[in-house]
C-alpha positions in Angstrom: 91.5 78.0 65.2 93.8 76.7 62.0 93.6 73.0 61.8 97.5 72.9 61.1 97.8 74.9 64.2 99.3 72.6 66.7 100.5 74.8 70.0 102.6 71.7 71.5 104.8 71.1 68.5 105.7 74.7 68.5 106.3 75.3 72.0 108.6 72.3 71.6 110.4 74.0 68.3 111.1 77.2 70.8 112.6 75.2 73.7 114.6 73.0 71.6 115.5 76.2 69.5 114.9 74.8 66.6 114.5 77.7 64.2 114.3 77.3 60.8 111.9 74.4 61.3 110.0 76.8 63.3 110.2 79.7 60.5 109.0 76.8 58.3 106.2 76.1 60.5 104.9 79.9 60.9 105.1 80.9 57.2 102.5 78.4 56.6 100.3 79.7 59.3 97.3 82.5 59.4 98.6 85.8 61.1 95.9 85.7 63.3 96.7 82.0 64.5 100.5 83.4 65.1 99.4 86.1 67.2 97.9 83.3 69.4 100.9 81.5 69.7 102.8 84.9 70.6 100.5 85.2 73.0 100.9 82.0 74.6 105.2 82.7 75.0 107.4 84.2 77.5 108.2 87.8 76.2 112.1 87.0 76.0 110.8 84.4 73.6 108.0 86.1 71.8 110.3 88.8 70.7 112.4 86.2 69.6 109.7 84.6 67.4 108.6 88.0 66.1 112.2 87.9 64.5 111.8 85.4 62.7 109.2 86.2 60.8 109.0 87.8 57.0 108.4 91.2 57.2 105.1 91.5 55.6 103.9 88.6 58.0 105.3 90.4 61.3 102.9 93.3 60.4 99.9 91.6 59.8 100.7 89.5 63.4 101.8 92.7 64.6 98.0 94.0 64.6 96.2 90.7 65.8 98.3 91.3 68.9 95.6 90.8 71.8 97.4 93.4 74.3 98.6 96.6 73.7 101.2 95.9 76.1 102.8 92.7 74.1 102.8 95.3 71.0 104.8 97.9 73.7 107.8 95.4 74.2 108.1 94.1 70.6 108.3 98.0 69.8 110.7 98.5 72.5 113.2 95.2 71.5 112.9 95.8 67.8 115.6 98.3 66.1 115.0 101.0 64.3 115.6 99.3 61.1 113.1 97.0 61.6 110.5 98.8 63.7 110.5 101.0 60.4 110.2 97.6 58.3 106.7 96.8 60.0 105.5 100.1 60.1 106.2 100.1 56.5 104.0 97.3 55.9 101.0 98.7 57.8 97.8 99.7 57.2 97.6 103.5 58.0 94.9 102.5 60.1 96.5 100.4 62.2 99.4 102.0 62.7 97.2 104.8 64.2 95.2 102.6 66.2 98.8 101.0 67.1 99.5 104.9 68.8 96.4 105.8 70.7 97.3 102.8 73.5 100.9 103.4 73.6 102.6 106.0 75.9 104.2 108.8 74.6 107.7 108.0 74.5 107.1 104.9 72.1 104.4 107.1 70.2 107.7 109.4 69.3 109.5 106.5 68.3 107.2 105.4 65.9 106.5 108.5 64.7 110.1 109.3 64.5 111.2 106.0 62.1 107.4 106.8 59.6 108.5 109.6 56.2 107.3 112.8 56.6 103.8 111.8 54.1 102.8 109.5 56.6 103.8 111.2 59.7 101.4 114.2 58.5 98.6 111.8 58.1 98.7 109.9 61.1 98.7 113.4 62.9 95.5 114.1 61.1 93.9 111.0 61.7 94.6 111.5 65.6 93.3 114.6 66.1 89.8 113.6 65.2 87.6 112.5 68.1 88.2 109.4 70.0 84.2 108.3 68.8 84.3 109.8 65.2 84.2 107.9 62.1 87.5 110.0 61.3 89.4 108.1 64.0 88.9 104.9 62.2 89.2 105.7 58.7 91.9 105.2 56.4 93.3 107.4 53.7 94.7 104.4 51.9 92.0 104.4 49.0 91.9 104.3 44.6 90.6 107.2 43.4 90.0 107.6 39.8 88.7 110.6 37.7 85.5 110.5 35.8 86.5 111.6 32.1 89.4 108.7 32.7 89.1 105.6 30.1 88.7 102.3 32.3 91.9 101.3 30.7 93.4 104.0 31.9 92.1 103.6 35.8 93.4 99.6 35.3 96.9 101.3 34.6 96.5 103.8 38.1 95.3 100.8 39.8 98.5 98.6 38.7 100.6 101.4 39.9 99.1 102.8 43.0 96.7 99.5 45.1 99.3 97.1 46.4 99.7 99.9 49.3 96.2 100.6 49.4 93.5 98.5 51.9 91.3 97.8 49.4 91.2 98.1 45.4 87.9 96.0 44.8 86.1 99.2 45.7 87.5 102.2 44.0 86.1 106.1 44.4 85.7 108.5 42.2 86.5 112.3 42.5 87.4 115.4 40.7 88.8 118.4 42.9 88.5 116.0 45.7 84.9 116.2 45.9 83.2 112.5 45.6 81.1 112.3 42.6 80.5 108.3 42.7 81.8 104.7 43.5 82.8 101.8 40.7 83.8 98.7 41.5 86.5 96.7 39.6 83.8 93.9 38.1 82.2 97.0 36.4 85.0 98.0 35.1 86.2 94.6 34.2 82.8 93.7 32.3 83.3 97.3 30.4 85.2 97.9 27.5 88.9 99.9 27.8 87.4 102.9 25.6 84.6 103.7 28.5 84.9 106.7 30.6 84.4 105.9 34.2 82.0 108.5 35.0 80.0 106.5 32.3 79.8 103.6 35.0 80.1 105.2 38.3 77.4 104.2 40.6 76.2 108.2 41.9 74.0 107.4 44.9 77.0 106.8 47.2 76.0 106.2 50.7 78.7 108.3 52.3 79.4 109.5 56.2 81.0 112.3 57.8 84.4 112.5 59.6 82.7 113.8 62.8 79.9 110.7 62.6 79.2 108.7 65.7 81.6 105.5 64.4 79.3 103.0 65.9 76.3 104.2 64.2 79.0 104.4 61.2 79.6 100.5 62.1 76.0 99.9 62.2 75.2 100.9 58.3 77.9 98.2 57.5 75.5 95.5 58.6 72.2 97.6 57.6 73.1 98.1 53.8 75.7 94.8 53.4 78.8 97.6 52.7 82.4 96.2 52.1 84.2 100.0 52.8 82.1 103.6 53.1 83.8 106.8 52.0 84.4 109.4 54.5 83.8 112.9 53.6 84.3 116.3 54.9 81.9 119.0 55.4 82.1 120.4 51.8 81.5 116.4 50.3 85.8 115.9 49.7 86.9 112.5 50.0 89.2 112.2 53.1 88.6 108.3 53.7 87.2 105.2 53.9 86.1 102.9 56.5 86.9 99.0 55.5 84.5 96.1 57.3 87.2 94.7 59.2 87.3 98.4 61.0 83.5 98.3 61.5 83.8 94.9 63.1 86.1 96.3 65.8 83.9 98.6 66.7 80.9 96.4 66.8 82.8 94.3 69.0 84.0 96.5 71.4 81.1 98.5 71.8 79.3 95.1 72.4 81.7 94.3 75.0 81.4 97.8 76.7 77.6 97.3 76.6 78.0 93.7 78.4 80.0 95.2 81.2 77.8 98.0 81.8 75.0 95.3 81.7 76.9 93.7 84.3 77.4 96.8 86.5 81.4 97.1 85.5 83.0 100.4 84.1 84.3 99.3 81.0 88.3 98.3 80.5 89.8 97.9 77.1 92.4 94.9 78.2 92.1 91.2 78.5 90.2 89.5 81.2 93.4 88.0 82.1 95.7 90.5 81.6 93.9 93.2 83.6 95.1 93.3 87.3 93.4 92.8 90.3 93.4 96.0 91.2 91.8 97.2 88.0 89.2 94.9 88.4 88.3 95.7 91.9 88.4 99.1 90.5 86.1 98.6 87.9 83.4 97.1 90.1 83.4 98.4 93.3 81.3 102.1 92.0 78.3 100.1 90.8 78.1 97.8 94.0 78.8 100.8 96.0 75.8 102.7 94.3 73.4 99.7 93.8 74.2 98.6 97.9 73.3 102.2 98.9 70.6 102.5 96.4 69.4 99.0 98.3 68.6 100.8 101.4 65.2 101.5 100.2 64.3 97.6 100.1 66.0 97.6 103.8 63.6 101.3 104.7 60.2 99.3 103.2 60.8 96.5 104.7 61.4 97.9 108.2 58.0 100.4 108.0 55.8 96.8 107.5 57.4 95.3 110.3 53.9 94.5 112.0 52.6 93.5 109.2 55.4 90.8 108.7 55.2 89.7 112.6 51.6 88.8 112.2 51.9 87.1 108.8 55.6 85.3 109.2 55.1 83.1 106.2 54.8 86.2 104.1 58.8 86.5 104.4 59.3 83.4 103.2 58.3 84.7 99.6 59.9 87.6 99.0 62.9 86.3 97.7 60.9 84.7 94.9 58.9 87.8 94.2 61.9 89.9 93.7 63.9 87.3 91.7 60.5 86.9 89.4 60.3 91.3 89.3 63.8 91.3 88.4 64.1 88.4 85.9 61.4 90.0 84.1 62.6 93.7 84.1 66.0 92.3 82.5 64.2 90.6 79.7 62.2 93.6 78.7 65.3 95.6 79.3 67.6 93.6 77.2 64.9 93.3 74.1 64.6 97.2 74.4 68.6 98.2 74.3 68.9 95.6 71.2 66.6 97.3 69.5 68.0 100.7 70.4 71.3 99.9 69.3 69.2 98.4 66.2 67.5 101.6 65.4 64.5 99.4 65.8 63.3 101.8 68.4 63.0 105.5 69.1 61.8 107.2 72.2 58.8 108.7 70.5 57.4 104.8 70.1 57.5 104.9 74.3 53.8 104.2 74.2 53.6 101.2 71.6 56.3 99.4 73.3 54.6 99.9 76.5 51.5 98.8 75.4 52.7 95.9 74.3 55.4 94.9 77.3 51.8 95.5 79.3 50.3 93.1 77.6 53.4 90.5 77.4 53.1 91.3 80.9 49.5 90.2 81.9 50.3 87.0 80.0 53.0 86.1 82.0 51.7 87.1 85.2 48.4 85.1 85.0 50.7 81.8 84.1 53.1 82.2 86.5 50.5 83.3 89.1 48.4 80.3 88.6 51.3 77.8 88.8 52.2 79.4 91.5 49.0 79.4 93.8 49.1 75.4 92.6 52.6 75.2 94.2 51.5 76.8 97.3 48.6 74.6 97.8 49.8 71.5 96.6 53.5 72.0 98.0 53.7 74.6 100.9 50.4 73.9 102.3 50.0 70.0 101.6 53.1 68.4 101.1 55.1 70.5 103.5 52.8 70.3 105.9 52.2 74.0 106.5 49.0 75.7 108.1 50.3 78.9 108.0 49.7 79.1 103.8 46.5 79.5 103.6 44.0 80.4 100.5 44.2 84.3 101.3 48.0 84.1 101.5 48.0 82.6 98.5 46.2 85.2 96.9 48.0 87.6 98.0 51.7 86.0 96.8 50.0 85.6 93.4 48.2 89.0 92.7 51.6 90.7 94.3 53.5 88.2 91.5 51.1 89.3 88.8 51.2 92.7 89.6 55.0 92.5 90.1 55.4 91.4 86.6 53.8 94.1 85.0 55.7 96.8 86.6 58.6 95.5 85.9 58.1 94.8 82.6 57.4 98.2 82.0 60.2 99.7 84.4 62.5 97.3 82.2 61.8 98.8 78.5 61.0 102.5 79.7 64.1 103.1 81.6 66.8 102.0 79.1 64.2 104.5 76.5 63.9 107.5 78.8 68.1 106.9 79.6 69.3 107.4 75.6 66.8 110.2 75.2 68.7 112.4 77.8 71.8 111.0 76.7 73.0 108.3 78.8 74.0 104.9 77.8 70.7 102.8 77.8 72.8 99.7 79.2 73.7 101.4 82.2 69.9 101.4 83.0 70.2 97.3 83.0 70.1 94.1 85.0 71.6 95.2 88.5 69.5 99.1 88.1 66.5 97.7 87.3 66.7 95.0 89.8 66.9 97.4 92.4 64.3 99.3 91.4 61.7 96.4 91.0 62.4 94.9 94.4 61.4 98.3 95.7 58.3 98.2 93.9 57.6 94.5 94.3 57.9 95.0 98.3 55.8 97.9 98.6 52.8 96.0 96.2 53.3 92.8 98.4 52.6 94.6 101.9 49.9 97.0 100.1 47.9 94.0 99.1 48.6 92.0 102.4 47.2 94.5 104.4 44.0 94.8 102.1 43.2 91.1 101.7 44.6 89.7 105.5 43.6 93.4 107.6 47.2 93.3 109.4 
């Protein structure tokens, strides 16, 4: 947060309706801090706030706005004069991100007070899929021509980049096709005279409109990329993608892969500002499927019921071998998605990750088994007084523990692997899944090796 941002004193501005100190205060803020404060007001008020604002500062704030339902009412308060003021001033970009959460009787209104140019491009842009690096791309770019003198493309620059997102980074193309990238420090250091295919960088890393956009997002942070052109099937320039846009899709897919991690169909609102309804909505699936799926634990446990009547201590440790099966299956399974998302992993390297989850595995399980049959000597049987936990049953807790470990360590990382090869998203297979599954196996290793080593 801004250290001139002080929430208090501008709440007290608003109630005391004390404006122009209050403009003063704003224009000296970051957009981003504003949108905060926005947030933070009554919507009566906010829209009143909004006003006051220059109009190149209400658009930036305009897109910072945490809920698409805060940008709904401004939309809805503002006139047409000065809806078409901050449209003006935005990014074609956001403007179309700005229309895919509205409904369709504010999506006409905006597209009603945009000129005809940027009507047609925002149509474009929204026909391409919801996923595809085309749906975040803007066509807001420089684009010079290779037998142009550099002090020439300074000249189209001048004239052309205060509307464009980014001029550091310009593109060059002839017949629209992309022939290479040059950057205005190279063009700077060069003399006026040199043509800029003379200095154009040729081995452009490039991706195409109908490209995944979070494996698009990913090659910002793999090759240290400020924007990527966007081209077509026949290599014509028809966009870029700037870092801010990668960022929002880095974060939102995070988010979406949290939530499925958590068992929670993914929301694209606030925690705050989504209902309870929602929220109920959005969770009661997975607990529905993961309570039925529990059944099995309930159906195991039930077919060693002799066994458990004439060993009752042995109940008193299951809760401790699944919590142990589980905690391990979720730290396999959350190394193994990272590294998915990462492209650290592929599914044909099943076998090496394997092997070595095994042998993570066997290290773990010897440790904790061995502190383990310590505590149940030292603690269950000694201090706590308890004759039932004996040597044998010891055994038995700790080779069940070992053994516990090392399935689900290898349930954890093969599970999210065999889920993206046939498609599905590998953090669905996560925590709450996996748990299930390994207090399955856990149970049916415990009374296995029970009924070997105490004959019941």
């Amino acid at each position: 947060m801004h250290e001139n941002y002080d929430l208090e004193q501008l709440m007290e501005l608003v109630e005391k309706r004390q404006f122009r100190r209050l403009r003063e205060e704003l224009a000296q803020m970051n957009e981003v801090d504003i949108a905060e404060f926005l947030d933070e007001l009554e919507v009566e008020q906010e829209i009143l706030v909004f006003r006051l604002l220059p109009k190149e500062l209400a658009a930036a704030v305009f897109t910072y706005l945490e809920d698409s339902e805060d940008q709904e009412k401004l939309i809805g308060a503002l006139s047409d004069k000065e809806l078409r003021e901050v449209l003006d001033e935005l990014y074609l970009d956001d403007t179309v991100d700005i229309i895919e959460d509205m409904p369709a009787n504010v999506v006409s209104r905006i597209l009603r007070n945009t000129d005809a140019s940027t009507r047609s491009q925002i149509n474009q842009l929204l026909n391409y899929p919801k996923d595809s690096a085309g749906s975040i791309m803007t066509t807001e770019f420089v684009f010079l021509h290779p037998d142009a003198t550099v002090e020439q493309s300074f000249a189209r620059i001048r004239k052309v980049g205060l509307d464009k997102e980014t001029v550091y980074t310009c593109y060059v193309t002839k017949n629209r096709i992309l022939l290479g990238v040059v950057t205005v420090k190279r063009m700077l250091l060069s003399a006026y005279e040199t043509r800029i295919g003379d200095i154009m960088e040729t081995n452009v890393l490039s991706v195409n409109t109908h490209e995944d956009k979070e494996d698009v997002a990913q090659m910002f942070s793999r090759y240290d990329l400020s924007a990527l052109p966007v081209v077509d099937g026949e290599n014509r320039l028809v966009g870029i993608i700037t870092f801010d846009d990668a960022m929002d899709v880095i974060e939102e897919e995070t988010t979406e892969d949290f939530e499925k991690m958590a068992a929670i169909l993914p929301s694209d609102k606030p925690y705050l500002k989504t209902g309870v309804f929602e929220t109920w909505r959005s969770r009661i699936p997975w607990l529905m499927m993961l309570m039925l799926s529990a059944t099995f634990t309930g159906i195991i446990i039930t077919s060693f019921e002799s066994a458990l009547a004439a060993c009752v201590v042995l109940t008193s440790f299951i809760p401790m071998l699944s919590g142990t099966g589980g905690n391990s299956g979720s730290q396999s399974s959350v190394a193994v998605i990272r590294a998915l998302s990462l492209d650290e992993v592929e599914f044909s390297d099943v076998l090496a990750v394997v092997w070595k989850e095994v042998r993570v595995a066997i290290l773990c399980g010897v440790c904790l088994g061995a502190a383990n049959f310590v505590k149940m000597m030292v603690v269950d049987r000694w201090l706590m007084h308890n004759p039932e936990v004996t040597v044998p049953v010891a055994l038995v807790v700790c080779l069940t523990l070992m053994l516990t470990v090392v399935c689900a360590k290898v349930v954890g990382c093969t599970l999210p692997m065999a889920a993206e090869k046939i498609g599905i998203d590998p953090a669905v297979m996560a925590a709450p899944f996996i748990t299930t599954v390994v207090d399955a196996l856990s149970l049916l290793i415990y009374f296995s090796i029970a009924t070997c080593v105490l004959g019941i």
